[in-house]
NUVO-107000 format. One record per residue: x, z, y of N, C-alpha, C in turn; residue in three letters. Coordinates in nm, 3 decimals, m for minus. Atoms other than C-alpha are relative to their C-alpha. Example, Ala and Ser with C-alpha at 12.3 -4.5 7.8 and 13.67 -1.06 7.14 Angstrom:
# residues 2
<node n_x="0.089" n_z="0.000" n_y="m0.119" ca_x="1.230" ca_z="0.780" ca_y="m0.450" c_x="0.090" c_z="0.000" c_y="0.120" type="ALA"/>
<node n_x="m0.082" n_z="m0.006" n_y="m0.119" ca_x="1.367" ca_z="0.714" ca_y="m0.106" c_x="m0.077" c_z="0.073" c_y="0.109" type="SER"/>
END
This chain:
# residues 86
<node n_x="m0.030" n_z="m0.115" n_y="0.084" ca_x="1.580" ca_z="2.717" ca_y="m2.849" c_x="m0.085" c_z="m0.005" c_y="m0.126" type="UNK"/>
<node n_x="0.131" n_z="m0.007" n_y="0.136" ca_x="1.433" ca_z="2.799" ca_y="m3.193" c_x="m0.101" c_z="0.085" c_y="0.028" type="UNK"/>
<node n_x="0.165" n_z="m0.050" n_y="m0.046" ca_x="1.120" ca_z="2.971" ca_y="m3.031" c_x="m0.067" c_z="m0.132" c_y="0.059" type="UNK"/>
<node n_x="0.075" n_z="0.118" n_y="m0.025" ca_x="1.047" ca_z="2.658" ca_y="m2.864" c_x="m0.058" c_z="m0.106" c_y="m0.092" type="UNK"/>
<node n_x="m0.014" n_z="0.126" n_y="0.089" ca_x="1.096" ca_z="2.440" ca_y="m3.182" c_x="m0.141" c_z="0.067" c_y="m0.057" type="UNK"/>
<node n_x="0.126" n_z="m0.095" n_y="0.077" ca_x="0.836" ca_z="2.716" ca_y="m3.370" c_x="m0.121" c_z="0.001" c_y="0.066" type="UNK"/>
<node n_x="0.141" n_z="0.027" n_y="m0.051" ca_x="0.568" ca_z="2.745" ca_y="m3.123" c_x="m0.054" c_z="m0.092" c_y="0.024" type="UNK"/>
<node n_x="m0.002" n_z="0.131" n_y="0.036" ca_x="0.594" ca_z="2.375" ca_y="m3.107" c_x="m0.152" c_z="0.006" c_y="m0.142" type="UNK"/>
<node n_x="0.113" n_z="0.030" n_y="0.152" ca_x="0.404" ca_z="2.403" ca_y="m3.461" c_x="m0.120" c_z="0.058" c_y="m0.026" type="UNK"/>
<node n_x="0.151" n_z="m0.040" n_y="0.012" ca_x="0.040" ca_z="2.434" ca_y="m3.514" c_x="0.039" c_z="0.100" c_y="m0.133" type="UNK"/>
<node n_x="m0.003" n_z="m0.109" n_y="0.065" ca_x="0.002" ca_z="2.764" ca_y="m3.662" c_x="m0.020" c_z="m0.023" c_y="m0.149" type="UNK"/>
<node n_x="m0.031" n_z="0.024" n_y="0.103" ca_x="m0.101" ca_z="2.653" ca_y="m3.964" c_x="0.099" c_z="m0.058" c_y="m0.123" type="UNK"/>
<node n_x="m0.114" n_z="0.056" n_y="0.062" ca_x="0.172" ca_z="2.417" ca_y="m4.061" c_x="0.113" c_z="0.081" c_y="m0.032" type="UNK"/>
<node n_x="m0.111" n_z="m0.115" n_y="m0.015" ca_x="0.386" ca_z="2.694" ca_y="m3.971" c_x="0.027" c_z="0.082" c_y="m0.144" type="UNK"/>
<node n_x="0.025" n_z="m0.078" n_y="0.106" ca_x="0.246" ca_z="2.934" ca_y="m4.216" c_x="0.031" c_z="m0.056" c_y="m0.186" type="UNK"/>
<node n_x="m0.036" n_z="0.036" n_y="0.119" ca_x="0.244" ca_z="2.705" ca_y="m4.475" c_x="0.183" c_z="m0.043" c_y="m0.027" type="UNK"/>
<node n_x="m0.155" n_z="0.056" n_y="m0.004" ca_x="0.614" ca_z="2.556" ca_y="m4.397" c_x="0.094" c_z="0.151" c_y="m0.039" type="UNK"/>
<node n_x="m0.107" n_z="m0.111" n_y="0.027" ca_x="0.731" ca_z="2.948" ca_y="m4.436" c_x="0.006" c_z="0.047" c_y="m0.156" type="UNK"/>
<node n_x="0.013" n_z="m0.043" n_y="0.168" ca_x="0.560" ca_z="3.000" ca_y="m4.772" c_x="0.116" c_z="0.001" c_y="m0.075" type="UNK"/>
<node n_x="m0.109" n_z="0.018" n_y="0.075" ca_x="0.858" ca_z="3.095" ca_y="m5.001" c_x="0.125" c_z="0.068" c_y="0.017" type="UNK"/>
<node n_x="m0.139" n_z="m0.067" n_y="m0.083" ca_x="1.119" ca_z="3.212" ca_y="m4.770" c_x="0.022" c_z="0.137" c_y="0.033" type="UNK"/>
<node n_x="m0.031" n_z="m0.142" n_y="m0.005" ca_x="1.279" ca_z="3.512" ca_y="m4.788" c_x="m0.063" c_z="0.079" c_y="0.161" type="UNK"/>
<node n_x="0.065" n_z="m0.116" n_y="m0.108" ca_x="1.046" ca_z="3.814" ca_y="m4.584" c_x="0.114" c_z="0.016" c_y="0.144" type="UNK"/>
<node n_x="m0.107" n_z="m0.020" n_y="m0.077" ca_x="1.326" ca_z="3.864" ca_y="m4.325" c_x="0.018" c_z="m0.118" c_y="0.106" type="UNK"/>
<node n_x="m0.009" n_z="0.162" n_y="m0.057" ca_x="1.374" ca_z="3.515" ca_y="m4.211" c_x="m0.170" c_z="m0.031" c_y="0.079" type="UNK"/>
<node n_x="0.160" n_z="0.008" n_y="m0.066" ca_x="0.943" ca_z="3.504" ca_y="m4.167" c_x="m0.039" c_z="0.052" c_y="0.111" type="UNK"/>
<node n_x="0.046" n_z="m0.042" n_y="m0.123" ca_x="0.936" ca_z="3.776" ca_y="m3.969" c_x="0.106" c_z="m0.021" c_y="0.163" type="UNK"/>
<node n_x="m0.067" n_z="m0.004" n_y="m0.100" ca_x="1.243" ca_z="3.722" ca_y="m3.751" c_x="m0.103" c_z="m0.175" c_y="0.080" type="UNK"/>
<node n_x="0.040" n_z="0.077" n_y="0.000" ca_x="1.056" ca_z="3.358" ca_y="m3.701" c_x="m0.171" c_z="0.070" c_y="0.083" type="UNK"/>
<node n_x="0.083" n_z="m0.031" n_y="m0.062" ca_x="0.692" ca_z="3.541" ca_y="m3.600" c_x="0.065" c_z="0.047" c_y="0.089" type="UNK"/>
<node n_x="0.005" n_z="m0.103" n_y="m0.143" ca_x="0.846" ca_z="3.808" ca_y="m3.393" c_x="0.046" c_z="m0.096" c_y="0.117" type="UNK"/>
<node n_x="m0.073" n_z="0.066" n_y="m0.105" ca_x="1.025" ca_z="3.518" ca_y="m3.169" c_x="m0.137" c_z="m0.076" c_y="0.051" type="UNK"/>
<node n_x="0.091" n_z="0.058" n_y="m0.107" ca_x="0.665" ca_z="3.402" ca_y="m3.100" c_x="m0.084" c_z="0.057" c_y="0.091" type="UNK"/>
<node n_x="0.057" n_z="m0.041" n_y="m0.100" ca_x="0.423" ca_z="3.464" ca_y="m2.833" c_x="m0.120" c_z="0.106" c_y="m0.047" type="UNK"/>
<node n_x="0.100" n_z="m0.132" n_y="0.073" ca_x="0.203" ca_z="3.815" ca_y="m2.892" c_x="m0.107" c_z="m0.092" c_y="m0.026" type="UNK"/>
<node n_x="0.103" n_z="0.061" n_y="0.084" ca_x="m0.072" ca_z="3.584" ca_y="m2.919" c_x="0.002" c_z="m0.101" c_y="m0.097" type="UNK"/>
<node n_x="m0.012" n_z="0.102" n_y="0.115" ca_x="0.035" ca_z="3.349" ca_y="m3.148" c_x="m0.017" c_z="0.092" c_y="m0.110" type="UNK"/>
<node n_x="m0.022" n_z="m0.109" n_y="0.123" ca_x="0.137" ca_z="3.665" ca_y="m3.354" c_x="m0.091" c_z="0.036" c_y="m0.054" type="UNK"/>
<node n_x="0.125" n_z="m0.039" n_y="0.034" ca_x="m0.172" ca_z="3.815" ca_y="m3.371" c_x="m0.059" c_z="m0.094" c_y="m0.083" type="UNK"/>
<node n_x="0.090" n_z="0.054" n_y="0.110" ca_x="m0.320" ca_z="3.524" ca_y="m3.530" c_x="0.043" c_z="m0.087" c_y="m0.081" type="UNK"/>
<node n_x="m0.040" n_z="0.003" n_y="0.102" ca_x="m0.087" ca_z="3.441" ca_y="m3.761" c_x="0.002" c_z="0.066" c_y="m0.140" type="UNK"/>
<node n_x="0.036" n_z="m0.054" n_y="0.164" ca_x="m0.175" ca_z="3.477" ca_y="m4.163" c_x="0.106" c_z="m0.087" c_y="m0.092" type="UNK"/>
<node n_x="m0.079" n_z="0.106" n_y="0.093" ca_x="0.056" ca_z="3.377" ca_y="m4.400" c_x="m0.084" c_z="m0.037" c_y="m0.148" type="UNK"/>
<node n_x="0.071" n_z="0.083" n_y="0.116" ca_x="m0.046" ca_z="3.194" ca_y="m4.675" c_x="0.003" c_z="0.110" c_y="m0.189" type="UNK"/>
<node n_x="0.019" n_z="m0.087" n_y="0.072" ca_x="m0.153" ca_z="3.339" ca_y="m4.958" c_x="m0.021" c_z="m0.047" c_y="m0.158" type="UNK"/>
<node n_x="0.054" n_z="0.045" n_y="0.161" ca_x="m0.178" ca_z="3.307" ca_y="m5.365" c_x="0.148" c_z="m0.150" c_y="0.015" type="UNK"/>
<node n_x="m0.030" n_z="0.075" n_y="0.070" ca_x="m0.034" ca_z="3.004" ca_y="m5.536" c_x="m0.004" c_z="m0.153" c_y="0.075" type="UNK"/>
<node n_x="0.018" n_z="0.112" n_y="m0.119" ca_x="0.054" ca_z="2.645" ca_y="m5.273" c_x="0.094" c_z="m0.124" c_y="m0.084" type="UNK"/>
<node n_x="m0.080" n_z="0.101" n_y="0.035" ca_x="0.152" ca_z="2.307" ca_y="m5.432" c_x="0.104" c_z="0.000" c_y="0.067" type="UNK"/>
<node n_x="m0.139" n_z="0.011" n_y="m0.055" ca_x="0.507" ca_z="2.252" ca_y="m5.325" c_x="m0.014" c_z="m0.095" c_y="0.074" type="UNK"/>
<node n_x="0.010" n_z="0.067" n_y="m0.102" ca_x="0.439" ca_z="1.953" ca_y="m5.200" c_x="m0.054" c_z="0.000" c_y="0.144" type="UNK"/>
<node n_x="0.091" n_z="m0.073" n_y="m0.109" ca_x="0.198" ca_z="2.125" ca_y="m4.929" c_x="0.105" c_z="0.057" c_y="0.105" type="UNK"/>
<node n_x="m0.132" n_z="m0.102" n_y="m0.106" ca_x="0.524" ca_z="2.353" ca_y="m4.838" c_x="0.079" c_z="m0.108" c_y="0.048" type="UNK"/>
<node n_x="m0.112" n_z="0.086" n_y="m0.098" ca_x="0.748" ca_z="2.064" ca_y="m4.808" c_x="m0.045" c_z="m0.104" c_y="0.078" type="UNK"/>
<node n_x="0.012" n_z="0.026" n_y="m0.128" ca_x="0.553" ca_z="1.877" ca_y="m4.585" c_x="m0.046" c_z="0.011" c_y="0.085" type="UNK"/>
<node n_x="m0.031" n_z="m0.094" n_y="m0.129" ca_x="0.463" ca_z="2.108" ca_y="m4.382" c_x="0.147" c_z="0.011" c_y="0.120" type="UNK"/>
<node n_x="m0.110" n_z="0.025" n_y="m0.090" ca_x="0.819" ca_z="2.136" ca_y="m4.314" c_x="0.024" c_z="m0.073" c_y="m0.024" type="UNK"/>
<node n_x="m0.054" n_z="0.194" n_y="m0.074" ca_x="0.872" ca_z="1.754" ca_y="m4.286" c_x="m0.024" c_z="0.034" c_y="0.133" type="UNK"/>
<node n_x="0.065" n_z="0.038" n_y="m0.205" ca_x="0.643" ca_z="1.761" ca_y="m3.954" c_x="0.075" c_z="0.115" c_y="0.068" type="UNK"/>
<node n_x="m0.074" n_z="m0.111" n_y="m0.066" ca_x="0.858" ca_z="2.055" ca_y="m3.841" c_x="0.095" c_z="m0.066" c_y="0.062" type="UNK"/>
<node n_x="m0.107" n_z="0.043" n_y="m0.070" ca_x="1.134" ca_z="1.891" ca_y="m3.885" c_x="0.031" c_z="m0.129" c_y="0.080" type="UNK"/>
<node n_x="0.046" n_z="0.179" n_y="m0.109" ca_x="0.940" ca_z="1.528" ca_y="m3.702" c_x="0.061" c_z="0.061" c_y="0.098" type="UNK"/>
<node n_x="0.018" n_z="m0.051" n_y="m0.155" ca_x="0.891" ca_z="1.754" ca_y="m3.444" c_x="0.128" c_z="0.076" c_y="0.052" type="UNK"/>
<node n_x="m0.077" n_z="m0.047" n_y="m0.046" ca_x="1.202" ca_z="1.895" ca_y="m3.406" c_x="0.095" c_z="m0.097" c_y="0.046" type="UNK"/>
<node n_x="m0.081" n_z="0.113" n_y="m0.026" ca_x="1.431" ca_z="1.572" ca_y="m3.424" c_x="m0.087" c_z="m0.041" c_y="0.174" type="UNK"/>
<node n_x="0.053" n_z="0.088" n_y="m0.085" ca_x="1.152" ca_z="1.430" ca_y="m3.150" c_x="0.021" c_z="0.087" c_y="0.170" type="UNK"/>
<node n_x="m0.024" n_z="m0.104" n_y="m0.074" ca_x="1.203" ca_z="1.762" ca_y="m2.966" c_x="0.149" c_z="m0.036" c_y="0.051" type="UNK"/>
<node n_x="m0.153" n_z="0.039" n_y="m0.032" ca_x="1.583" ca_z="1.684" ca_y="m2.947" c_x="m0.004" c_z="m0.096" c_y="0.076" type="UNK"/>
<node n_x="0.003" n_z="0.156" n_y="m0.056" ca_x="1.534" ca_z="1.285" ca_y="m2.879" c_x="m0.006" c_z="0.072" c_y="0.188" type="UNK"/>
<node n_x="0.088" n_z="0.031" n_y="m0.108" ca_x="1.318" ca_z="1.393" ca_y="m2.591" c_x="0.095" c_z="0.122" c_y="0.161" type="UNK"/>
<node n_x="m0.060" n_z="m0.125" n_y="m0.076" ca_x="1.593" ca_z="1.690" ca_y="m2.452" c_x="m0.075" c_z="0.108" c_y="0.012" type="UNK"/>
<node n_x="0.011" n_z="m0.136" n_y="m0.019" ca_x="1.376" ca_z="1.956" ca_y="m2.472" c_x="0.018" c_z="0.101" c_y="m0.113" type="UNK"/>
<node n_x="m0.054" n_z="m0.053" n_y="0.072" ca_x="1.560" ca_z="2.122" ca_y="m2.748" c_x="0.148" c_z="m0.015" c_y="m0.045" type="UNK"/>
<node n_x="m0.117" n_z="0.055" n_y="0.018" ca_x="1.931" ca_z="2.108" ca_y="m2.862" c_x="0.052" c_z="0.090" c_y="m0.144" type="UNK"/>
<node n_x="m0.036" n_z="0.019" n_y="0.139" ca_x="1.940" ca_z="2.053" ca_y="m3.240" c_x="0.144" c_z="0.107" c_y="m0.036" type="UNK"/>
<node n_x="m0.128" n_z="m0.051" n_y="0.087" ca_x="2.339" ca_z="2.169" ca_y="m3.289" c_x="m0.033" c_z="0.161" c_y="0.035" type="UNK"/>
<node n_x="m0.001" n_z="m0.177" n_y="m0.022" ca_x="2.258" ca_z="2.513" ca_y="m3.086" c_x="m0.071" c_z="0.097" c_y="m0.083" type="UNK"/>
<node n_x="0.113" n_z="m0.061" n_y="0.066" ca_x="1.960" ca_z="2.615" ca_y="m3.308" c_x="0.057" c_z="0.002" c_y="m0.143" type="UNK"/>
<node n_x="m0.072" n_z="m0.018" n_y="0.111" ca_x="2.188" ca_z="2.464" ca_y="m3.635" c_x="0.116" c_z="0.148" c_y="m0.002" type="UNK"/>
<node n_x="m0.139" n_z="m0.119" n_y="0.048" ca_x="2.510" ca_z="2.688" ca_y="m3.566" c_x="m0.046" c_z="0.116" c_y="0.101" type="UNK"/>
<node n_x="m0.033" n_z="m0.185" n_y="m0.010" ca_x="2.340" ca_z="3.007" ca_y="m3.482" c_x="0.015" c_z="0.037" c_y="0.116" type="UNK"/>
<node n_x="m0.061" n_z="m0.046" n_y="m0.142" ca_x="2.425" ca_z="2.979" ca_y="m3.092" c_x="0.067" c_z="0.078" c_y="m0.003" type="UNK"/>
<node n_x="m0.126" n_z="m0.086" n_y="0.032" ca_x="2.747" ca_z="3.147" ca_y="m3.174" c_x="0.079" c_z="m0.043" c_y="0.102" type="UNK"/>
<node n_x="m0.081" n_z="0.001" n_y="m0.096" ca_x="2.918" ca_z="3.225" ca_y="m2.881" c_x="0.187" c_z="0.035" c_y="m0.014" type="UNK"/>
<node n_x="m0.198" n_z="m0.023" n_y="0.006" ca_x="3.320" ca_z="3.206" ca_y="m2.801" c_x="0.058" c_z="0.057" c_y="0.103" type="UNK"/>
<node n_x="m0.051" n_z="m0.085" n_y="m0.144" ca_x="3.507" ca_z="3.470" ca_y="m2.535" c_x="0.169" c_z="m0.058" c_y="0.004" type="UNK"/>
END
């Protein structure tokens, strides 16, 4: 799931990988983690080379492909939204 893929990521990388992204998206992303992760999550603050943000989320997305490879995640469910069909 995408809580697994997120807590996956050392808090910091995290923080920096969100820098940028619309408020909404950040917090739906904290609230899906563990109260203690939450708690000591800070988001980044002031002015962050870009390059800093984007590879941050590179190793996100190492770790997410490696997450897939390895089955304990499933890449398309986390892409389309786990949009269910009745």
């Amino acid at each position: 799931t995408k809580r697994e893929l997120f807590v996956a990521a050392d808090l910091t990388e995290l923080a920096l990988a969100l820098k940028g992204l619309e408020q909404e998206m950040v917090d739906q992303i904290i609230e899906g983690q563990p109260q203690k992760r939450q708690a000591m999550y800070e988001p980044v603050e002031g002015a962050v080379a870009k390059r800093d943000v984007d590879n941050a989320r590179k190793k996100i997305v190492v770790n997410a492909k490696e997450m897939a490879d390895s089955g304990a995640i499933n890449l398309e469910d986390i892409l389309s939204g786990g949009e269910m069909v009745e």
